[in-house]
C-alpha positions, 0 to 999 in steps of 0.5 A, spaced: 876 423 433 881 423 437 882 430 442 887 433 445 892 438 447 896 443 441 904 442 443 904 447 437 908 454 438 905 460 437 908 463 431 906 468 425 909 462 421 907 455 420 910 448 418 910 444 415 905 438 418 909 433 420 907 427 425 913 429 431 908 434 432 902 431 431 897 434 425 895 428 422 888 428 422 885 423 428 890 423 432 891 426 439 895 432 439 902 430 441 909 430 441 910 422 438 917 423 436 919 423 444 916 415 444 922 414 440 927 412 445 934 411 443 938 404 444 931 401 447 926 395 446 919 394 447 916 388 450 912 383 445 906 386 449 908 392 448 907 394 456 915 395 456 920 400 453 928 398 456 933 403 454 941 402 454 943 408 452 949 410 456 948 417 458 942 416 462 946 412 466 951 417 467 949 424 467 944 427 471 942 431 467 940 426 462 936 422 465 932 427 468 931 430 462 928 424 459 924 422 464 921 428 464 919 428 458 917 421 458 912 422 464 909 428 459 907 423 455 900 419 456 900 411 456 896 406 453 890 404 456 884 401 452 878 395 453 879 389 450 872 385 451 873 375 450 868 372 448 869 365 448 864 359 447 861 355 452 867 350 452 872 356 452 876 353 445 874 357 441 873 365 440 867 368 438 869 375 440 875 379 441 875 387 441 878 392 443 877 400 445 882 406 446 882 410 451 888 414 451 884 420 448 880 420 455 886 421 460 888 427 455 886 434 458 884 440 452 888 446 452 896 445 452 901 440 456 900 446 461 894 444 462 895 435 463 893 434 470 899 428 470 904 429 475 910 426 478 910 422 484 916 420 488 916 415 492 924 413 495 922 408 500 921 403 493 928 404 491 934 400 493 938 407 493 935 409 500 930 412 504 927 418 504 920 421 505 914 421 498 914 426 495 910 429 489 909 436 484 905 440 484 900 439 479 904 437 472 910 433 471 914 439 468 915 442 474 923 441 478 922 443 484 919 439 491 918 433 488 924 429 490 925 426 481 933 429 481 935 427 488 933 420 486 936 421 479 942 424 482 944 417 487 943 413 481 947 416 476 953 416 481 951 408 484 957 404 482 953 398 481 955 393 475 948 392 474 943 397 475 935 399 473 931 406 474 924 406 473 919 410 471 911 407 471 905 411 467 898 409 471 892 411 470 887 413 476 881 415 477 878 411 472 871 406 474 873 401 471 868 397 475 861 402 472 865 399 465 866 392 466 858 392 469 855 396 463 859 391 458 857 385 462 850 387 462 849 389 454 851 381 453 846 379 458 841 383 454 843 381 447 843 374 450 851 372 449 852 364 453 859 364 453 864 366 457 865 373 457 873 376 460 874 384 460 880 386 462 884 394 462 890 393 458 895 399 459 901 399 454 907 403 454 906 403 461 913 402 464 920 405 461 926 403 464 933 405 463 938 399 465 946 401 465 949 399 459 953 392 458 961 394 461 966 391 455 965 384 452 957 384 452 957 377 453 961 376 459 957 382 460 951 378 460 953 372 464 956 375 470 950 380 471 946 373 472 951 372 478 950 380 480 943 383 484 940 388 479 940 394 484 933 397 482 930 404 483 923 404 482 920 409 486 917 414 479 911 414 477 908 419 472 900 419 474 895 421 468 888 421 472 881 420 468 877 424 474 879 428 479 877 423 484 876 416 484 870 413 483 865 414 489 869 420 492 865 426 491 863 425 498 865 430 504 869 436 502 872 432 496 867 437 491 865 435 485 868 429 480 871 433 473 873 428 468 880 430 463 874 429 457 868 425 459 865 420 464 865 413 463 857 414 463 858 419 457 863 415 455 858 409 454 852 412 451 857 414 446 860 407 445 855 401 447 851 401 440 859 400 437 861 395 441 854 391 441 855 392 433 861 388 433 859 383 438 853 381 434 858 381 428 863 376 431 869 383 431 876 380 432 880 387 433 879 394 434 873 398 436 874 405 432 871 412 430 870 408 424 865 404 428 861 409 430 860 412 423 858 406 421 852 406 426 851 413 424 850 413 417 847 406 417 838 407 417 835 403 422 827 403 420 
C-alpha cells in the first residue's frame, strides 16, 4: 500500500472522503487537487507542466504562493526496467515500479524533509548568493524564494519563463541498478537489459501570458530571447545522506520510509514474476499480493 502523511485538519466533525484530500484507499495522503493547475499543459512524457495563467506572471503574491505549494507536493519518480531481445527489435520486458511513496515522509506535511533551494546565479534576473530554508518548503524566511519572485514578476520582458525543478536526492539508485541486473543474470535473461529512473511531473513553469494577437504573439516571441529564471528547486530526499555518506560526523543515514536494500527484499520476487512472464507495464501492490497468496510447494 501506498503511505504517506494525513493533510486532514483535526476537527470534531469529518467530511465526506474526497480525492482533494486523498482518503481513497492506496493512495498517498496528499492534497491531489493542488496538481491541478490553472491554464497549464503537461508534457507527452509527463515530465513538464506550463502554466499561463496571468497572475503568476504579475503578482507577487500569486506566485509565490503557488510555488510553495507546488514544491510541497512530491514528484514522480519510478523504475522502468527494458528487456529487449538480443538484436534489439523486439520487447521482451517493459516494467515499471513507483517510487513515489518512498520519498514521502509519515507524519504530516510538517514533518516533509523537502526543502526549497535558491539558486540566483541560474537566473538571468541577477546574482546573489544560494540560499536554502530551513527544513521544509513552508518556511518564508531566509530562502531567497520571494526576492527572485518579486524581480520576475516586475521584469518587463515580452517573453519571460520562472521555473520551479522537483528532485530526488539521496536515492542509490546504482545498489538498485546492480541488484536488477544481478537477478536477470540469475534467471539467465540473454537480452539487452536497460534500467533507467524517470522522474515525472518534475518540472513546473510558469511562462508570461501571450500579450494581444496570440498569434503575432507567437511569432514575434521566435525573434525575442526568453528571459529565464531557473534557480528554484524543491529538494525530496529518499535518505538523509546520500549513499556512501555515513562516514565521519555526517551520523547515521535515515530513509523518509525504507532503504533500497529493504526496498529490494520487498520488490525482487515481484519484478522476477514479471520478467518471467514477459510484463509490459506496471509492477504494483497487486503483485505482491499475487506472490503472497500464490503456494509454492
Amino acid at each position: 500500500m501506498y503511505s504517506g502523511p494525513s493533510t486532514l485538519p483535526i476537527s470534531s466533525t469529518r467530511s465526506a472522503p474526497s480525492l482533494q484530500q486523498s482518503l481513497i484507499a492506496g493512495l498517498p495522503d496528499l492534497p491531489w487537487s493542488k496538481y491541478q493547475i490553472p491554464d497549464s499543459t503537461i508534457s507527452s512524457d509527463a515530465t513538464t507542466i506550463t502554466t499561463t495563467h496571468p497572475a503568476y506572471s504579475s503578482d507577487p503574491n500569486a506566485l509565490e504562493t503557488f510555488l510553495r505549494s507546488q514544491a510541497s507536493l512530491p514528484p514522480k519518480p519510478r523504475i522502468r526496467i527494458l528487456g529487449r531481445s538480443d538484436d534489439g527489435l523486439s520487447k521482451d520486458f517493459d516494467i515499471s515500479l513507483n517510487m513515489m511513496q518512498y520519498i514521502i515522509q509519515r507524519g504530516g506535511q510538517s514533518q516533509q524533509w523537502s526543502y526549497v533551494q535558491v539558486d540566483n546565479e541560474s537566473t538571468s534576473g541577477g546574482k546573489q548568493k544560494r540560499s536554502r530554508s530551513a527544513g521544509n518548503v513552508n518556511n518564508t524566511q531566509g530562502d531567497g524564494l520571494r526576492d527572485l519572485v518579486e524581480r520576475f514578476c516586475d521584469d518587463k520582458a515580452m517573453v519571460k519563463t520562472f521555473t520551479l525543478t522537483r528532485r530526488v536526492v539521496n536515492w542509490n539508485t546504482e545498489y538498485i541498478e546492480g541488484s536488477v541486473r544481478n537477478l536477470l543474470a540469475q534467471m539467465s535473461y540473454r537480452g539487452q537489459v536497460t534500467i533507467q529512473f524517470p522522474v515525472q511531473h518534475d518540472k513546473i513553469i510558469v511562462q508570461s501570458p501571450p500579450k494581444g494577437n496570440k498569434f503575432l504573439h507567437g511569432v514575434a516571441s521566435l525573434f525575442v530571447e526568453n528571459k529565464k529564471y531557473e534557480g528554484v528547486t524543491a529538494v525530496w530526499p529518499y535518505a538523509t545522506l546520500a549513499p556512501g555518506g555515513e562516514s565521519g560526523d555526517a551520523g547515521e543515514r535515515m530513509f523518509a520510509v525504507q532503504s533500497e536494500e529493504a526496498w529490494w527484499k520487498d520488490w525482487k520476487g515481484a519484478v522476477a514474476n514479471a520478467v518471467r512472464s514477459k510484463r509490459k507495464g506496471w509492477v504494483s501492490v497487486e503483485d505482491q499480493i499475487e506472490l503472497a497468496m500464490t503456494p509454492r510447494g
